[in-house]
C-alpha positions as CSV (number, residue, x, y, z in Angstrom):
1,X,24.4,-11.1,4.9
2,X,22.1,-13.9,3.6
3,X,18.5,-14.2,4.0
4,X,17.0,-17.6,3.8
5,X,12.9,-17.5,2.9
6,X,11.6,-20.6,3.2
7,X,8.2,-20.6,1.2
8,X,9.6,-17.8,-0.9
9,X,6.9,-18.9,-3.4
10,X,4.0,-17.8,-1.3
11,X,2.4,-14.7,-1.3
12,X,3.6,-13.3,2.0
13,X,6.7,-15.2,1.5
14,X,7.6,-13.3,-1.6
15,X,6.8,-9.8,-0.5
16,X,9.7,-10.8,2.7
17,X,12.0,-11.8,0.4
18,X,11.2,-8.6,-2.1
19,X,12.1,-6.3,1.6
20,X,14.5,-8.0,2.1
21,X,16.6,-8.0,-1.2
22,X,16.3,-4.6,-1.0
23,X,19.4,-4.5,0.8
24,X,20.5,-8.2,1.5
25,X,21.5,-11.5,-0.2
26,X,18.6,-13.4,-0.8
27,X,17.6,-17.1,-1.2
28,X,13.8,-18.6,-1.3
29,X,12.9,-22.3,-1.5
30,X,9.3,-23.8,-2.3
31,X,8.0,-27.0,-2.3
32,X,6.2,-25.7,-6.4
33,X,9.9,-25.8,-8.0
34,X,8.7,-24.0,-10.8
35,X,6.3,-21.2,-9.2
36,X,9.7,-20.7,-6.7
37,X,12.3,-20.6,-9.9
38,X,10.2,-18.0,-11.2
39,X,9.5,-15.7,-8.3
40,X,13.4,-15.8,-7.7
41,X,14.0,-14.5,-11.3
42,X,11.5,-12.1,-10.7
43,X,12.7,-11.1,-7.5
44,X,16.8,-11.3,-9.2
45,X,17.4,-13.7,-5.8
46,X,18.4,-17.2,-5.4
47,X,16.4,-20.1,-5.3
48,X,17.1,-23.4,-3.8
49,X,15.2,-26.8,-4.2
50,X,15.8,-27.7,-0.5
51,X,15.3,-26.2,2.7
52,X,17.7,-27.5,4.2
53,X,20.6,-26.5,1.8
54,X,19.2,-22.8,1.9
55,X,19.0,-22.7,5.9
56,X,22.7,-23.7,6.2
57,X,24.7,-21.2,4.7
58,X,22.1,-18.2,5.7
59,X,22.3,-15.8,8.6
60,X,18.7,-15.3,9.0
61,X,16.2,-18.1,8.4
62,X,12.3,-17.0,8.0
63,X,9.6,-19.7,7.8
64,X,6.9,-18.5,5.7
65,X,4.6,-21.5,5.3
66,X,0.9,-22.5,5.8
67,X,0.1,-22.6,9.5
68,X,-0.6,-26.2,9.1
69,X,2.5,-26.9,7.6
70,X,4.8,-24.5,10.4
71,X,6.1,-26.8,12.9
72,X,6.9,-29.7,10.4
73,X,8.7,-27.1,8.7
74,X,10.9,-25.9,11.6
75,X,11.3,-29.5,12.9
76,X,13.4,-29.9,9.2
77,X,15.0,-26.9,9.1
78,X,15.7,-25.7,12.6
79,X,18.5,-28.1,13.3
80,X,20.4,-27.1,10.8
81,X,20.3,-23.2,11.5
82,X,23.9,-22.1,12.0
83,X,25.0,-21.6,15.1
84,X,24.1,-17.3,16.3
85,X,21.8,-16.8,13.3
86,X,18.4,-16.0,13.7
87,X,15.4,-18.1,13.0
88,X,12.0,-17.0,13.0
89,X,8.8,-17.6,11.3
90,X,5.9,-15.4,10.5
91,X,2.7,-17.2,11.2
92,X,-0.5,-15.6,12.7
93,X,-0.5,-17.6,15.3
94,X,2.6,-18.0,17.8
95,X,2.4,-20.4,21.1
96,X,2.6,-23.5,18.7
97,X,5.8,-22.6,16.2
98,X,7.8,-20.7,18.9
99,X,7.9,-24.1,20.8
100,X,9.1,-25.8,18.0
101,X,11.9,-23.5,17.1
102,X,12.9,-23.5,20.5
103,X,12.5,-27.5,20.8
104,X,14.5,-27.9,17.2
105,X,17.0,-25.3,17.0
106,X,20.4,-25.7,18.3
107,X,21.4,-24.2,21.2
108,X,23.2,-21.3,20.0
109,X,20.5,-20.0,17.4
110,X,18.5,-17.0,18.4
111,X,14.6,-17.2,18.1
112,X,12.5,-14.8,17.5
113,X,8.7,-15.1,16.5
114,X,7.8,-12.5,13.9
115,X,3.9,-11.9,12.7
116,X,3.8,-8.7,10.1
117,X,0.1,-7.5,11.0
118,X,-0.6,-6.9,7.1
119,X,-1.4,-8.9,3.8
120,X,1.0,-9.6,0.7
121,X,-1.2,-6.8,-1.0
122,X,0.7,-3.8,0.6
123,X,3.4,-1.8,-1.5
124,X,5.4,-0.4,1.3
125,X,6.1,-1.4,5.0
126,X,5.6,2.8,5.9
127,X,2.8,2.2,8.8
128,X,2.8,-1.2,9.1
129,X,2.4,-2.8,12.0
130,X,5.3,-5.7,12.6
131,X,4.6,-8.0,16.3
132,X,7.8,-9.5,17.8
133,X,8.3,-12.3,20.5
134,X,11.6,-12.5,21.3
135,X,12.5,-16.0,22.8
136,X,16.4,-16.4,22.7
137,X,17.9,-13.4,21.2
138,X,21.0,-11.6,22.0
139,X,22.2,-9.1,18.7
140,X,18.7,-10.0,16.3
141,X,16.1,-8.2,18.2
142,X,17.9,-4.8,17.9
143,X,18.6,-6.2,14.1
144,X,14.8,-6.5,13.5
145,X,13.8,-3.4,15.1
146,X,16.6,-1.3,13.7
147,X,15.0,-3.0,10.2
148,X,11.7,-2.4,10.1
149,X,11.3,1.1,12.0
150,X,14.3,2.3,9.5
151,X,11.5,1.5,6.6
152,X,8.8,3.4,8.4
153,X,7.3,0.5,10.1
154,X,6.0,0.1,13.3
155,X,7.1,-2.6,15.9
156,X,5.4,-4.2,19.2
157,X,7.1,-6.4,21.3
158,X,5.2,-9.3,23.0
159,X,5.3,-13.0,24.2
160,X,3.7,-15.9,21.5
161,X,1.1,-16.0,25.1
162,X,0.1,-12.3,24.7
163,X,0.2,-12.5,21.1
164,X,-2.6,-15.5,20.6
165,X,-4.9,-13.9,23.2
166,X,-4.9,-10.3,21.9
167,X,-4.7,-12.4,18.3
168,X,-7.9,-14.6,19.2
169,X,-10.3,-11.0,19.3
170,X,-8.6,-9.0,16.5
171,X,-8.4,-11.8,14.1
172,X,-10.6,-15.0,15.4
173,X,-13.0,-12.9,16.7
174,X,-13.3,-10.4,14.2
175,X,-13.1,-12.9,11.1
176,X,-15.6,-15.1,13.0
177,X,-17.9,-12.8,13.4
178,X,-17.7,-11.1,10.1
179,X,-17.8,-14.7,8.1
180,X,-21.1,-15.1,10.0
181,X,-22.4,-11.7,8.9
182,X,-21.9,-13.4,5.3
183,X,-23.2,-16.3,6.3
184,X,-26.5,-14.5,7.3
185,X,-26.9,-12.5,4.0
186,X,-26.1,-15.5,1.7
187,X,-29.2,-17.8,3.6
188,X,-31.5,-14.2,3.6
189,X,-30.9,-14.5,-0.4
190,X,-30.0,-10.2,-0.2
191,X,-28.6,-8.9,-3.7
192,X,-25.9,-7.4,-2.3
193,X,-25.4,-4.9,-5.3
194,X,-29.4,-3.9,-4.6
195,X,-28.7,-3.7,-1.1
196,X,-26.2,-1.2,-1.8
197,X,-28.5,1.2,-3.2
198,X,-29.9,1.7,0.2
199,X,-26.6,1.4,2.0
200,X,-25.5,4.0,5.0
201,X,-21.6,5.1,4.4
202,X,-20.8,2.2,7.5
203,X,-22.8,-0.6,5.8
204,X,-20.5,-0.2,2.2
205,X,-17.6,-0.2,4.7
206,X,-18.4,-3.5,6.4
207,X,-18.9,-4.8,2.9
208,X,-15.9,-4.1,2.2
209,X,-14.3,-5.6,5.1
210,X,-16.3,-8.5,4.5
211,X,-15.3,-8.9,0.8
212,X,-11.7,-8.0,1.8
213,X,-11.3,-11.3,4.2
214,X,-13.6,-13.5,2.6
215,X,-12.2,-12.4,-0.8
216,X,-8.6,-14.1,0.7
217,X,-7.3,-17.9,1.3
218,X,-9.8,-19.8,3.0
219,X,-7.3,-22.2,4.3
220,X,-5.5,-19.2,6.2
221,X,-8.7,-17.8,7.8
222,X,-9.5,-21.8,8.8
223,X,-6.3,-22.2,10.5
224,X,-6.3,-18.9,12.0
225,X,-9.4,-19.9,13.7
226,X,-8.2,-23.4,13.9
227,X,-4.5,-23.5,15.7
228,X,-5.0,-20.3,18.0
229,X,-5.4,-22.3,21.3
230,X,-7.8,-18.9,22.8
231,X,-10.2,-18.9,20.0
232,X,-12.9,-21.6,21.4
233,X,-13.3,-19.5,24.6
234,X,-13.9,-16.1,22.5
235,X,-16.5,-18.2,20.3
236,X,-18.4,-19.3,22.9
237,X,-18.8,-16.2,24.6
238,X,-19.7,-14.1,21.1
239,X,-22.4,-16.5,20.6
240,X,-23.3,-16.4,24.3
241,X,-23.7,-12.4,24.1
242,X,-25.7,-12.4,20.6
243,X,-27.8,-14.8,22.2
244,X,-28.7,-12.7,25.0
245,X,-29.0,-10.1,22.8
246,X,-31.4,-11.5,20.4
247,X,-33.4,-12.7,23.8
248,X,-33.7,-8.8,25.0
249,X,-34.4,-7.8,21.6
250,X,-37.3,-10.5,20.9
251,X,-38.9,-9.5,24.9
252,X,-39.0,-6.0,23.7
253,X,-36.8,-5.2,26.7
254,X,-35.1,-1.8,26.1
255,X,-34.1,-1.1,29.5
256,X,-31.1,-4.7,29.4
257,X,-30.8,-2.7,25.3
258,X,-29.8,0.3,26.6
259,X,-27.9,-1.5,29.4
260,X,-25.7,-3.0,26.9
261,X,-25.1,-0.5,24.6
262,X,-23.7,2.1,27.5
263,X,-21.6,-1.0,29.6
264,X,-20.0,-1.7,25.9
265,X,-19.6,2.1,25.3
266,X,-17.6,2.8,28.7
267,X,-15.2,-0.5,28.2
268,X,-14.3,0.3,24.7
269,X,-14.3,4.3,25.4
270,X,-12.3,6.9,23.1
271,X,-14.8,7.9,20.9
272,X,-13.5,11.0,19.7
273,X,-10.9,9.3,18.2
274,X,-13.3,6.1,16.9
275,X,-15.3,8.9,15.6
276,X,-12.4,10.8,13.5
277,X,-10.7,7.5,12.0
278,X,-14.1,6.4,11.2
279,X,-15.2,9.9,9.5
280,X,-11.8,9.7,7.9
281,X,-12.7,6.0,6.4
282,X,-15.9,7.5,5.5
283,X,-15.1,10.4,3.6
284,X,-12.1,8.5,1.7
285,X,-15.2,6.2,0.0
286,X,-15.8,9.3,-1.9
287,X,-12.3,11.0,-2.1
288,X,-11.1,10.3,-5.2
289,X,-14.4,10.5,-6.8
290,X,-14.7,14.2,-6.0
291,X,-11.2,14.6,-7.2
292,X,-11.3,12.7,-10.7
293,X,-15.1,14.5,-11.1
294,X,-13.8,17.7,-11.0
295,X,-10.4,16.6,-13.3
296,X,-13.2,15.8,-16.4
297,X,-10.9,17.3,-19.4
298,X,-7.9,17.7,-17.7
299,X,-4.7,16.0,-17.5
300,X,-3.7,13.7,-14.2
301,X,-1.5,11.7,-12.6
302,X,-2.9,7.6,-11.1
303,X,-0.9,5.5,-9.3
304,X,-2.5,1.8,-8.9
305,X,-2.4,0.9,-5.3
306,X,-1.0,-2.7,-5.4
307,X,1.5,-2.4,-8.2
308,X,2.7,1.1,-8.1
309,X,2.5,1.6,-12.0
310,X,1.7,5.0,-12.8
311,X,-1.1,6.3,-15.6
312,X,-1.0,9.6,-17.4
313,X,-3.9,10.6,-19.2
314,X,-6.6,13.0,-19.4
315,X,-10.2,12.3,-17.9
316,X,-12.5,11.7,-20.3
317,X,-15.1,9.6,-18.2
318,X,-15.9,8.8,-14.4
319,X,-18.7,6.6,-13.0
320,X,-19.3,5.5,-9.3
321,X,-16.6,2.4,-10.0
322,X,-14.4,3.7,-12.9
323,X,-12.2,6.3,-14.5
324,X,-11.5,6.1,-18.2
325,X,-8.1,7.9,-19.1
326,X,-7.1,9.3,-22.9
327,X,-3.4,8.1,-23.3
328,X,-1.7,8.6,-26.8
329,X,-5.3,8.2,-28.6
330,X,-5.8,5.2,-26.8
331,X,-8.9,4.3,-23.5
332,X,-7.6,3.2,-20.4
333,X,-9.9,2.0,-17.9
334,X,-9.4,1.9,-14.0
335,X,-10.9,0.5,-10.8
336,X,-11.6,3.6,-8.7
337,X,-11.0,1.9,-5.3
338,X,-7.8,0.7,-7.0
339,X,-6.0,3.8,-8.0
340,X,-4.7,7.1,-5.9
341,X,-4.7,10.5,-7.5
342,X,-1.4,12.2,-7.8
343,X,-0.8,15.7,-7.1
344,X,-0.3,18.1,-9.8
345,X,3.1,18.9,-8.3
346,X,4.0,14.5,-8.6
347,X,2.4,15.1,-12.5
348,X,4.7,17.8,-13.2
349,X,7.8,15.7,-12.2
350,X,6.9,12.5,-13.7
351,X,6.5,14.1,-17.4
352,X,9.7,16.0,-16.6
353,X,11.8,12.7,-16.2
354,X,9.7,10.7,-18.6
355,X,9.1,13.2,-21.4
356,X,10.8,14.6,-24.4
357,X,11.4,18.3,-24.6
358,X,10.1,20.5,-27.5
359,X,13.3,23.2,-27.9
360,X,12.0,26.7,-29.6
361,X,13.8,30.2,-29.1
362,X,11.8,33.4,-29.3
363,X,13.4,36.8,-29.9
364,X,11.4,39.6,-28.9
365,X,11.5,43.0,-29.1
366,X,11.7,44.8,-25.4
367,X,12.0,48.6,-24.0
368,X,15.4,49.1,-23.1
369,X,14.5,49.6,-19.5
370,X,12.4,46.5,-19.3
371,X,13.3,43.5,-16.3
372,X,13.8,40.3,-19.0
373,X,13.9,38.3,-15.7
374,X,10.4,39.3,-14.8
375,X,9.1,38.7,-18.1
376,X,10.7,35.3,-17.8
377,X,8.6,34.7,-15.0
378,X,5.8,35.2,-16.4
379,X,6.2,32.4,-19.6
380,X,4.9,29.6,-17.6
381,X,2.2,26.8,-18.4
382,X,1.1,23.3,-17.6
383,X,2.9,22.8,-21.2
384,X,6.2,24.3,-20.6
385,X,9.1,22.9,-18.9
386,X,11.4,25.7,-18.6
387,X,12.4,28.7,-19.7
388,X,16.3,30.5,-19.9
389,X,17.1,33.4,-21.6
390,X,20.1,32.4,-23.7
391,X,20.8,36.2,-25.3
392,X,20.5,39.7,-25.1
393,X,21.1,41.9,-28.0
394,X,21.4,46.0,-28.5
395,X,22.9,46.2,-31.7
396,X,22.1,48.5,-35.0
397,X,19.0,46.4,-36.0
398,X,17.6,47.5,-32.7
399,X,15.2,50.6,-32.9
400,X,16.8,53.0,-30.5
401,X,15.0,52.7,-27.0
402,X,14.7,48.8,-27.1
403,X,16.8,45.7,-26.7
404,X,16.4,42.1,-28.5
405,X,15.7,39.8,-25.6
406,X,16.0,35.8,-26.8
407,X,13.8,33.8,-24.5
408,X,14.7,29.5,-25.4
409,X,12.1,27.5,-23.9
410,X,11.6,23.6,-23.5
411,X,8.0,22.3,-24.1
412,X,6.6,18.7,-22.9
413,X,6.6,16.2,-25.9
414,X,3.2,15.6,-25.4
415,X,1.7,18.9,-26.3
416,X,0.0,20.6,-29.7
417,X,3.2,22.4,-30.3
418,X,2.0,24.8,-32.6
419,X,-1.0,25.7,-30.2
420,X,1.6,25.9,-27.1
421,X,3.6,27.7,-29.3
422,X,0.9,30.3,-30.0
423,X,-0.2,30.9,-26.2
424,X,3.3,32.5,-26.2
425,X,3.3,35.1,-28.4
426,X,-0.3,35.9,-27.7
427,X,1.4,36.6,-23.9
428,X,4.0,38.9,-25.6
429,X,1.8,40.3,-27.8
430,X,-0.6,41.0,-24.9
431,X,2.5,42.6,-22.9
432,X,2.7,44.9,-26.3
433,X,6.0,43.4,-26.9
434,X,7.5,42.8,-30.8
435,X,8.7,39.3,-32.2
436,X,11.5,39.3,-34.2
């Protein structure tokens, strides 16, 4: 099956055609030539200079271009989708481009509006949140579900109507209001890093969200605001209420306060659960502080969030913002909020497939009635590998009463060998066993 990605140069537009590949024929156009040549390499797909000659010959066709540039997109391509392949697009905003595929399209396309509720930023679709508005579908629907839930995904079905209203309060209404928020501390000339020093746990998380949409394309978040057709009426109502509110605040009136506050808490309700998820956000702020605190010294395992490379190294610093890893007598420093720590167990495994072993045998000296195997047990570390027992001997060297019990064990490559090397005889010496 082919897959056509139309903006495949794009940020979004690469991470589809990245899922995608993972299983399907692949070919990505982009109006930057050169930025869409090289993504493809990257990606090991196709690209094509023209949209038009990458729609033809593919079974799926995904628009993935500024909102602004959506329905003159599908007005080129969409006639010349093959007749029971799928087009769809993946705009945040629906009403607008589902027309157009349905005005442009032939007949016997299926259409299907598609808007993946997450950023290009994410490594994995596990928990993601995927909307669908099926508008002419017969075998693609099932397709996409099938898809997306098989990669741990999670998909809603809705109309491009439903999708703009909900759309217009939990992204025009929530980036409106939090741009403002900005807005305000910029013109009250805060130091935000100062005002941090005084910050509640929910404060450095609205930060955050702040710095994590205002950090992002402008000219998204513009047209977000700009082409949803229910965004005007939820504007004028926020301002409405903050008006009102800043009236009861300024008249001293608690009673219309209070008021508020308990009409707002019974509509939006579940606060058990608002409660945990935000406890949960709360104590993740300082998570992997604990964790790499109490690590000073040791050895562990970091996985960057956005580009899954893994570093192993041992702690040897940790501020509020940064970890500084030993690797190989060399400093590696990392964001904090960028990183994950890795379980011991994931540590263990990744220096067994990415390590040499250290081979040494040990011969020692045992009473005759002595369990080898539950000595062998005992002969583990953080620097061995394995252990096997690769000979037993009884012969006339041995004193009378014991057995020669060769014990072959496989150190990481990355240890002091001679200190590793010592630990184990101290732990037969200890056991008041001979070396040979």
């Amino acid at each position: 099956m082919r897959v056509a990605v139309i903006g495949g140069g794009g940020a979004l537009g690469k991470l589809i055609a990245k899922i995608f590949a993972e299983e399907f024929e692949v070919v990505i156009s982009d109006i930057d030539e050169e930025k869409g040549k090289k993504i493809a390499k990257e990606l090991n797909v196709e690209f094509s200079p023209n949209n038009i000659e990458a729609t033809r010959e593919s079974d799926i066709v995904i628009i993935s271009v500024p909102i602004e540039n959506t329905c003159e997109t599908i007005k080129e391509v969409a006639p010349h989708v093959k007749p029971r392949a799928l087009l769809t697009d993946v705009t945040s905003v629906k009403i607008e481009p589902c027309r157009a595929m349905l005005r442009f399209a032939n007949r016997e396309a299926e259409i299907i509006g598609m808007h993946p509720m997450f950023g290009p930023r994410i490594s994995s679709l596990e928990g993601q949140l995927i909307l669908l508005c099926p508008i002419r579908t017969e075998k693609w629907l099932n397709f996409l579900i099938k898809f997306f839930e098989d990669r741990k995904a999670k998909v809603h079905i809705t109309t491009p109507e439903e999708h703009d209203r909900i759309m217009s309060v939990v992204q025009g209404l929530t980036h409106f209001a939090y741009l403002n928020v900005a807005s305000t501390i910029r013109e009250l000339g805060i130091d935000v890093k100062e005002s941090r020093k005084f910050s509640s746990p929910i404060y450095e998380l609205m930060l955050d969200m702040i710095c994590r949409i205002i950090g992002q394309n402008p000219k998204l978040y513009a047209n977000i605001q700009i082409h949803n057709p229910f965004v005007a009426k939820v504007h004028d109502i926020f301002i409405k209420n903050s008006k009102e509110l800043a009236n009861c605040i300024k008249n001293k009136n608690e009673g219309k306060f209070v008021d508020t506050m308990i009409k707002n808490a019974k509509h939006l309700g579940h606060f058990n659960v608002a409660m945990g998820r935000s406890d949960k956000a709360i104590m993740a702020l300082t998570r992997e502080l604990r964790k790499l605190k109490n690590a000073i010294g040791k050895e562990v395992a970091l996985k960057h969030i956005y580009t899954n490379k893994i570093h192993v190294g041992r702690v040897i610093e940790v501020t509020p913002d940064e970890v500084i890893l030993e690797k190989k007598n060399r400093k590696i420093k990392l964001k904090i909020y960028n990183i994950e720590v890795l379980s011991k167990d994931f540590l263990r495994k990744w220096k067994e497939k990415n390590l040499p072993k250290i081979k040494r045998d040990f011969s020692v000296l045992l009473p005759i009635n002595a369990e080898e195997k539950v000595i062998k047990e005992l002969i583990s570390s953080e620097e061995i590998v394995s252990c096997e027992i690769i000979d037993i001997y009884k012969g006339k060297t041995i004193p009378n009463g014991y057995k020669s019990i060769t014990f072959r064990i496989y150190f990481f490559g990355d240890v002091d060998i001679k200190k590793a090397e010592e630990k184990v005889l101290n732990l037969f010496k200890s056991l008041g066993y001979g070396i040979r």
